[in-house]
N, CA, C and O atoms as a DFTB+ gen file, in Angstrom:
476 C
 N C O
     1  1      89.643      67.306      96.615
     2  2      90.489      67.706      95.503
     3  2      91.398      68.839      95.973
     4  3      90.863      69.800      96.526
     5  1      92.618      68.820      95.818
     6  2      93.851      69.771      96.173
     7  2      93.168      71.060      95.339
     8  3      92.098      71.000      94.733
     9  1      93.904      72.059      95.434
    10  2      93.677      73.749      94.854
    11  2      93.925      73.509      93.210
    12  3      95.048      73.138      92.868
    13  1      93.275      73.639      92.566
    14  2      93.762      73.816      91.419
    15  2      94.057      75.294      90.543
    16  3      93.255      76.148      90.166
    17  1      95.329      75.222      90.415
    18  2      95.983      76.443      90.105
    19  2      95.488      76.932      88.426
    20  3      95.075      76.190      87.535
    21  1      95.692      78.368      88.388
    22  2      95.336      78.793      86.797
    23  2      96.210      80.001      86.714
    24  3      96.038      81.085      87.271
    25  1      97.167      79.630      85.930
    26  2      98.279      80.792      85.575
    27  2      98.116      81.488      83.987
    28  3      98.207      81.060      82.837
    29  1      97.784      82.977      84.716
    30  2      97.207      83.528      82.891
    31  2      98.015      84.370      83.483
    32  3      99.003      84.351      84.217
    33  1      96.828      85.641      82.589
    34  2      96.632      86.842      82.259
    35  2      95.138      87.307      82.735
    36  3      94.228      86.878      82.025
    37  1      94.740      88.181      83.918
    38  2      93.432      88.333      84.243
    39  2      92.935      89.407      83.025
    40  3      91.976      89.994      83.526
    41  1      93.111      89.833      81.906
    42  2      92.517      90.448      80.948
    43  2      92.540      89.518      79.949
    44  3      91.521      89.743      79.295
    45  1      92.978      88.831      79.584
    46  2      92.638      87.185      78.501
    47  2      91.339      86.914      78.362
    48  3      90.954      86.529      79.466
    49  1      90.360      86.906      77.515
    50  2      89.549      86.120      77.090
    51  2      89.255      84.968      77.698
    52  3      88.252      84.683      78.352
    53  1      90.597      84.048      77.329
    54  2      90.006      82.737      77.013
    55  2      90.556      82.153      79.148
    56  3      90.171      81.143      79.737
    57  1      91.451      83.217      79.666
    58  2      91.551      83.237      81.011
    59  2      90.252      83.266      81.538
    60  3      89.847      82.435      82.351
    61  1      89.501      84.319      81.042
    62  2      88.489      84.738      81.879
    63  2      87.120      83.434      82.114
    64  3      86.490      82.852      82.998
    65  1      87.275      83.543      80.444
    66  2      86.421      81.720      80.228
    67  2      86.769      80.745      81.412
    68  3      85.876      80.351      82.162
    69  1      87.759      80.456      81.533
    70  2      88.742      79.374      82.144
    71  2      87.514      79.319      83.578
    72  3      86.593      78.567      83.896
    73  1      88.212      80.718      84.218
    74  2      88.009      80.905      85.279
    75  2      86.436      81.294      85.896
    76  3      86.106      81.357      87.080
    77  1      85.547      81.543      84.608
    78  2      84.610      81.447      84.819
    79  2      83.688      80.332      85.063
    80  3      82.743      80.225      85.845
    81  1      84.393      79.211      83.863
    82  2      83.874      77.894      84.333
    83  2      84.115      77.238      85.670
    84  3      83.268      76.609      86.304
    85  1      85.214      77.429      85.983
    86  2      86.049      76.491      86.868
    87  2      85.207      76.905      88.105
    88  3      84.990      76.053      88.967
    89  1      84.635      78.386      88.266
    90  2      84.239      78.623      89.937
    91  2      82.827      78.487      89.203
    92  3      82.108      79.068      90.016
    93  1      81.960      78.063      88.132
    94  2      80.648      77.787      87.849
    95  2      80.590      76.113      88.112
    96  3      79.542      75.533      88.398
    97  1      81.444      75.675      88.015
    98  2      81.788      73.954      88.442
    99  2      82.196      74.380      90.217
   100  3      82.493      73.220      90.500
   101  1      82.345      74.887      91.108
   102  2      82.643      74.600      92.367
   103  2      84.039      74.167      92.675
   104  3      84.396      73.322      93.497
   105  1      85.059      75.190      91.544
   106  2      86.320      74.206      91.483
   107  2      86.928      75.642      92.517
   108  3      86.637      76.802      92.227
   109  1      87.793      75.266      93.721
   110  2      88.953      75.574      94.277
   111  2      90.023      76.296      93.613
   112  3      91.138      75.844      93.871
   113  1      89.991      77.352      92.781
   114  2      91.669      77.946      92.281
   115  2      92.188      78.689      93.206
   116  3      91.734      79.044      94.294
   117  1      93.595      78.987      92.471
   118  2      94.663      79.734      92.734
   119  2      95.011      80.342      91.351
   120  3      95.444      79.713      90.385
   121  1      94.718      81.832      91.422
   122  2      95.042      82.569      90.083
   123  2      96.570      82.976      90.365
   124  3      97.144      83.498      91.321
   125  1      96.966      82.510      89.124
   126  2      98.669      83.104      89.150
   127  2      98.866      83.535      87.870
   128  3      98.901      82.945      86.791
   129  1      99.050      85.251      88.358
   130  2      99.366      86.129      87.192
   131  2     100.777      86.131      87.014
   132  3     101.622      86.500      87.829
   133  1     100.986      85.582      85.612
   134  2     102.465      85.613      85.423
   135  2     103.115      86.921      84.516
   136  3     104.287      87.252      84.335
   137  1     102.226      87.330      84.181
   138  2     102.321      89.028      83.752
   139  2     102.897      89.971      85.284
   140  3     103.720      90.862      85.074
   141  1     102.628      89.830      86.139
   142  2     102.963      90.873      87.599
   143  2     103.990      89.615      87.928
   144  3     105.191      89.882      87.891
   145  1     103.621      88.365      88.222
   146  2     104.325      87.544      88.982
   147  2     105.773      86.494      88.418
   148  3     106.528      85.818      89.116
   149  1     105.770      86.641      87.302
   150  2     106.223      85.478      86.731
   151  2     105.848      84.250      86.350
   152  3     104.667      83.925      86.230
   153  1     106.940      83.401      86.110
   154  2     106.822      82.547      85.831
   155  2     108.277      81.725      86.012
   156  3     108.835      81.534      84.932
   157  1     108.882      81.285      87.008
   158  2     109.499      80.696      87.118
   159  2     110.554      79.611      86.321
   160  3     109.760      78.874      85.737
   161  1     111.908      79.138      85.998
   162  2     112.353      78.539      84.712
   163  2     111.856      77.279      85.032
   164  3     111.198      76.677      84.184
   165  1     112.118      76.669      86.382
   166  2     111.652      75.233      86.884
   167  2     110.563      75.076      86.835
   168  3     110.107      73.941      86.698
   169  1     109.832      76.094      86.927
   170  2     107.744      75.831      86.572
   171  2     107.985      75.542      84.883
   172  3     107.811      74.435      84.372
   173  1     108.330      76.517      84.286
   174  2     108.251      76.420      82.779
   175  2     109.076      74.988      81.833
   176  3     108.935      74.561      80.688
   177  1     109.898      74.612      82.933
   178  2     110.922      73.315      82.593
   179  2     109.746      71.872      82.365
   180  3     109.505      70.961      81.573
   181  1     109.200      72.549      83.890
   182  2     108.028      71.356      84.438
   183  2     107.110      71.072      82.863
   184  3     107.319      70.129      82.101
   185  1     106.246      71.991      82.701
   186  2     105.463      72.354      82.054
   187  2     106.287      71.547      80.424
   188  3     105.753      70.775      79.628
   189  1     107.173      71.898      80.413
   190  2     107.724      71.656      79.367
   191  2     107.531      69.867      79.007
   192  3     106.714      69.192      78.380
   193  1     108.501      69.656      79.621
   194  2     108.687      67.686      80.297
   195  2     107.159      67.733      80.301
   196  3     107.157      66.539      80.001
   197  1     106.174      67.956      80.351
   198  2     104.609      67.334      80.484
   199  2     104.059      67.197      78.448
   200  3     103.613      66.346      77.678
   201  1     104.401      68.363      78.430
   202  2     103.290      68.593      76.972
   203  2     104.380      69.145      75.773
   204  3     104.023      69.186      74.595
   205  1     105.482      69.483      76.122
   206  2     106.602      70.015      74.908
   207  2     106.399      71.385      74.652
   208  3     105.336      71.922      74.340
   209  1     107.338      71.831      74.786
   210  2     107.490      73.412      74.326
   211  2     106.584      74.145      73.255
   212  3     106.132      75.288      73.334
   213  1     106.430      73.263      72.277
   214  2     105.381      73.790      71.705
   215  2     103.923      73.990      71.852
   216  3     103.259      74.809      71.215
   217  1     103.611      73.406      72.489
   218  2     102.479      72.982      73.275
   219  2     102.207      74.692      73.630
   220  3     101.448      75.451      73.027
   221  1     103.031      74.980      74.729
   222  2     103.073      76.450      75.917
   223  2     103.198      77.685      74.887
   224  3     102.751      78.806      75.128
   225  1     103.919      77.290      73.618
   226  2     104.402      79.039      73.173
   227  2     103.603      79.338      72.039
   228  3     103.359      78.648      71.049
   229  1     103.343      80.154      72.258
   230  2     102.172      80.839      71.441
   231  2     102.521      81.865      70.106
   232  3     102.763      83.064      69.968
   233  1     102.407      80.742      69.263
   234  2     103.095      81.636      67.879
   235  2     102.097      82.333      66.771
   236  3     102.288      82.722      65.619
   237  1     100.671      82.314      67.839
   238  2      99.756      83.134      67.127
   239  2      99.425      84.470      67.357
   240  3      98.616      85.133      66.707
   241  1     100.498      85.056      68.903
   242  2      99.927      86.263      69.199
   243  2     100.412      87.152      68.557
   244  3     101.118      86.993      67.561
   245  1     100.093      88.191      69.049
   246  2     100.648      89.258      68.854
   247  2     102.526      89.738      69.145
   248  3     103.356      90.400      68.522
   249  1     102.505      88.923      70.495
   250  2     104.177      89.079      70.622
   251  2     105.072      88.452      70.040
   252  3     106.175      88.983      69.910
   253  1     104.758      86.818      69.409
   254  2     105.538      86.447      68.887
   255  2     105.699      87.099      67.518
   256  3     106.793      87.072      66.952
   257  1     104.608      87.699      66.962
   258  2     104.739      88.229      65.225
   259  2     105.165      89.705      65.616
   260  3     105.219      90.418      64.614
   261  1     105.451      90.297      66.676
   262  2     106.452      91.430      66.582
   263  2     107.581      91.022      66.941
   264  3     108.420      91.923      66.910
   265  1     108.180      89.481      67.461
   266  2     109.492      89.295      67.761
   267  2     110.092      88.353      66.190
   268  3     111.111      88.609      65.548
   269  1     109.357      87.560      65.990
   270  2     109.526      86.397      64.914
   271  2     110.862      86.791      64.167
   272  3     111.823      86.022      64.172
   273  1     110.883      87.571      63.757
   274  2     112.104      87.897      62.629
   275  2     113.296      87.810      63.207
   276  3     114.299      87.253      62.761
   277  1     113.174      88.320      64.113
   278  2     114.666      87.912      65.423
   279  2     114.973      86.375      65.678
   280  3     116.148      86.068      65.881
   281  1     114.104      85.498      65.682
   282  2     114.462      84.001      65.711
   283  2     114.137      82.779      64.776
   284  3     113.307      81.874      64.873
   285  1     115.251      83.132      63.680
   286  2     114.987      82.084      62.468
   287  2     114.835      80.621      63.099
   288  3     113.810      79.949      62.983
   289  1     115.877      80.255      63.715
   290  2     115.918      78.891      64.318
   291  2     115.616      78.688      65.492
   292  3     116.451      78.524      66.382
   293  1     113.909      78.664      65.716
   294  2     113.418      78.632      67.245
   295  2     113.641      76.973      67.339
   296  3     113.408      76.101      66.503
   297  1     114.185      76.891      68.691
   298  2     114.456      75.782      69.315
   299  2     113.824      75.225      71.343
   300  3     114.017      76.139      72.145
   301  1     113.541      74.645      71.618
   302  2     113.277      74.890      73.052
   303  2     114.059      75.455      74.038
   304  3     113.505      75.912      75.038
   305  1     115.628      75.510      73.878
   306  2     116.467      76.234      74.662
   307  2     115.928      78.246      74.573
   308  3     115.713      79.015      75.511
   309  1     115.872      78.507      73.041
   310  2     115.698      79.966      72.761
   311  2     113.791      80.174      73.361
   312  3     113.318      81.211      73.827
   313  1     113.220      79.158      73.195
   314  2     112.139      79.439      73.481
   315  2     111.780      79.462      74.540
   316  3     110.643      79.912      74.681
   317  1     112.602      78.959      75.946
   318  2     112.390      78.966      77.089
   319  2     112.804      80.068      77.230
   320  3     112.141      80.775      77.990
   321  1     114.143      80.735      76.531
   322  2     114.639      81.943      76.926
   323  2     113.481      83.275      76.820
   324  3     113.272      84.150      77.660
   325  1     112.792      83.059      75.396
   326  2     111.944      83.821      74.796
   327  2     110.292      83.633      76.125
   328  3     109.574      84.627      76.225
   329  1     110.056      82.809      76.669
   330  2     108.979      82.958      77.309
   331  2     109.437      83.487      79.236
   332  3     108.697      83.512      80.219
   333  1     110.623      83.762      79.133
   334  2     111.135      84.157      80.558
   335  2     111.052      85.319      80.258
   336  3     110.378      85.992      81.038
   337  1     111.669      86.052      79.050
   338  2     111.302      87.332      78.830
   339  2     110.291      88.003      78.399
   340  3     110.203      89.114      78.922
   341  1     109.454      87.741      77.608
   342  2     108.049      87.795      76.854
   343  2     106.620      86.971      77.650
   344  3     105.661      86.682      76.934
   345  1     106.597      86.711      78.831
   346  2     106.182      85.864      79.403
   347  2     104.181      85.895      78.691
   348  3     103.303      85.055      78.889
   349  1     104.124      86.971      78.029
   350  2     102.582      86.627      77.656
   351  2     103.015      86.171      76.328
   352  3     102.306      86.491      75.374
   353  1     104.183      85.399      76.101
   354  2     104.173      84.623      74.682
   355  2     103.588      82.992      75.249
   356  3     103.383      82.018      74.525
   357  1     103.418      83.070      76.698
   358  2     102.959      81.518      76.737
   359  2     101.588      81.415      76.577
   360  3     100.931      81.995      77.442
   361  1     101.129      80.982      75.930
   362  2      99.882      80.454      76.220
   363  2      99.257      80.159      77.367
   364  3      99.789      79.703      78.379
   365  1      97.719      80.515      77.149
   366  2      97.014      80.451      77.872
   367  2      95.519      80.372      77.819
   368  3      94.882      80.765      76.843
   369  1      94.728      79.619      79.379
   370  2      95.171      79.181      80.735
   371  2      96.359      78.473      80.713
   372  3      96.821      78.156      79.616
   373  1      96.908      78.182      81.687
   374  2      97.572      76.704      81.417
   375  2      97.007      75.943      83.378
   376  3      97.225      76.155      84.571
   377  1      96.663      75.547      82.982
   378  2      95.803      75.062      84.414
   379  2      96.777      73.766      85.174
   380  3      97.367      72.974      84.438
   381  1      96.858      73.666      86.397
   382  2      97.730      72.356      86.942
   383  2      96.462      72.205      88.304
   384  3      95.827      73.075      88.900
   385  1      96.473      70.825      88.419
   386  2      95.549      70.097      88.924
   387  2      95.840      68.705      89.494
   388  3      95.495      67.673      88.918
   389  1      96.629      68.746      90.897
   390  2      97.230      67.790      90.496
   391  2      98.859      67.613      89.841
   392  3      99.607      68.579      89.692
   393  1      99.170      66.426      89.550
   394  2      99.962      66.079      88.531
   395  2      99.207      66.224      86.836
   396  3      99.381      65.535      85.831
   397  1      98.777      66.821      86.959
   398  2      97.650      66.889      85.137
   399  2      98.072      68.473      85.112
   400  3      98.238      69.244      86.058
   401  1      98.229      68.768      83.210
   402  2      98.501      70.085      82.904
   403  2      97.091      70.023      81.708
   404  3      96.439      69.276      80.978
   405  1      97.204      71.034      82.054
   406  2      96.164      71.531      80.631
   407  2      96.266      73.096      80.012
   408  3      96.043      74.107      80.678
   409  1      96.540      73.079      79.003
   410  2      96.822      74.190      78.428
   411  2      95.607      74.716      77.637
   412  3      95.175      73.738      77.028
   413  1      94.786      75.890      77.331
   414  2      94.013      76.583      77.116
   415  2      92.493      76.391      77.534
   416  3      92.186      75.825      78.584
   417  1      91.832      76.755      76.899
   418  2      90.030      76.468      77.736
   419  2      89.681      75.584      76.942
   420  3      89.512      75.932      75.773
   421  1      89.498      74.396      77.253
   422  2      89.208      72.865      76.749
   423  2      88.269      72.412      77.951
   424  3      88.680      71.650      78.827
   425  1      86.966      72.939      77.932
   426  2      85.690      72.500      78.432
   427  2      85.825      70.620      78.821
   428  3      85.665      69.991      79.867
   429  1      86.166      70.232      77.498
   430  2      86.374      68.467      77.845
   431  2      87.525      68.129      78.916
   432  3      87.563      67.519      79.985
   433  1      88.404      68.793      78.143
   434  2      89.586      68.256      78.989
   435  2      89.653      68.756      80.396
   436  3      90.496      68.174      81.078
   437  1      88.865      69.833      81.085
   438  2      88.353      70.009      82.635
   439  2      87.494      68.916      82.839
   440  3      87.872      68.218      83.780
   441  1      86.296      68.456      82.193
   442  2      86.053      67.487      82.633
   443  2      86.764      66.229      82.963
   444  3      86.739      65.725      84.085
   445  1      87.524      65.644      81.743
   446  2      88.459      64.445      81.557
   447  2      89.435      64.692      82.604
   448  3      90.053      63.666      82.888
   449  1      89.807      65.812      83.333
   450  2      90.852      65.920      84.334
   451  2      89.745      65.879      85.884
   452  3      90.104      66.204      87.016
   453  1      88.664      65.487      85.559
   454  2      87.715      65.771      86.709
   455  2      88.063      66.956      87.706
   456  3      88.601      66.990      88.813
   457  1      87.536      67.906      86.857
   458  2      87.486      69.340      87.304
   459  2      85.842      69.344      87.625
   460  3      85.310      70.205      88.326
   461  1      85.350      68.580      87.190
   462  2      83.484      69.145      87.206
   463  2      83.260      67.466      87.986
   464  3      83.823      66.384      87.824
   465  1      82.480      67.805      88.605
   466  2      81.628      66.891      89.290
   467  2      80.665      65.887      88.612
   468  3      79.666      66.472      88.192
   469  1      80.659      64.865      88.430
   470  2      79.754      63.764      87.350
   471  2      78.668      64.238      87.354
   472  3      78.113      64.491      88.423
   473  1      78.112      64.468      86.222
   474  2      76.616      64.769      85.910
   475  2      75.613      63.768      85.896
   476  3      74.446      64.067      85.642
């Protein structure tokens, strides 16, 4: 199995979950902090084309409900703009594995992406 990558936030919760399972399964990552590191527009384009913009942006945190009032008409153009600048408005894990995305800690869906080894 190639490296499977996990792009958070290493103070996240549901990161830490992620990443706790993934090396309790014997899984290979690559942590990519996009808080220090980014996040690239062509990674986030990618990401996009897989699961839809809504999918990635996170309109439950904290950053989007101190920005919200600023964008009556969120659209995927403003929202790509909004997660290049705000980059912990994306959600998270978002895990790549492969050609397979998976966005947050979904225990099944590591399995269903055969992240864990058959029991």
């Amino acid at each position: 199995m190639s490296k499977v990558v996990v792009y958070g936030i290493p103070n996240c919760n549901s990161v830490k979950k992620a990443i706790d399972w993934l090396n309790n399964h014997k899984v290979d990552i690559v942590f990519h902090n996009y808080k220090k590191e980014g996040v690239e527009i062509q990674k986030l384009k990618a990401w996009i084309a897989q699961v839809g913009w809504e999918t990635i942006f996170n309109k439950k945190g904290t950053t989007w409900k101190s920005i919200a009032d600023q964008y009556k008409n969120l659209n995927e153009k403003i929202a790509i703009e909004i997660m290049l600048t705000h980059n912990s408005i994306i959600k998270r894990p978002i895990i790549e594995s492969g050609k397979k995305l998976i966005v947050g800690f979904d225990e099944e869906a590591y399995i269903t992406a055969g992240l864990s080894p058959a029991v």
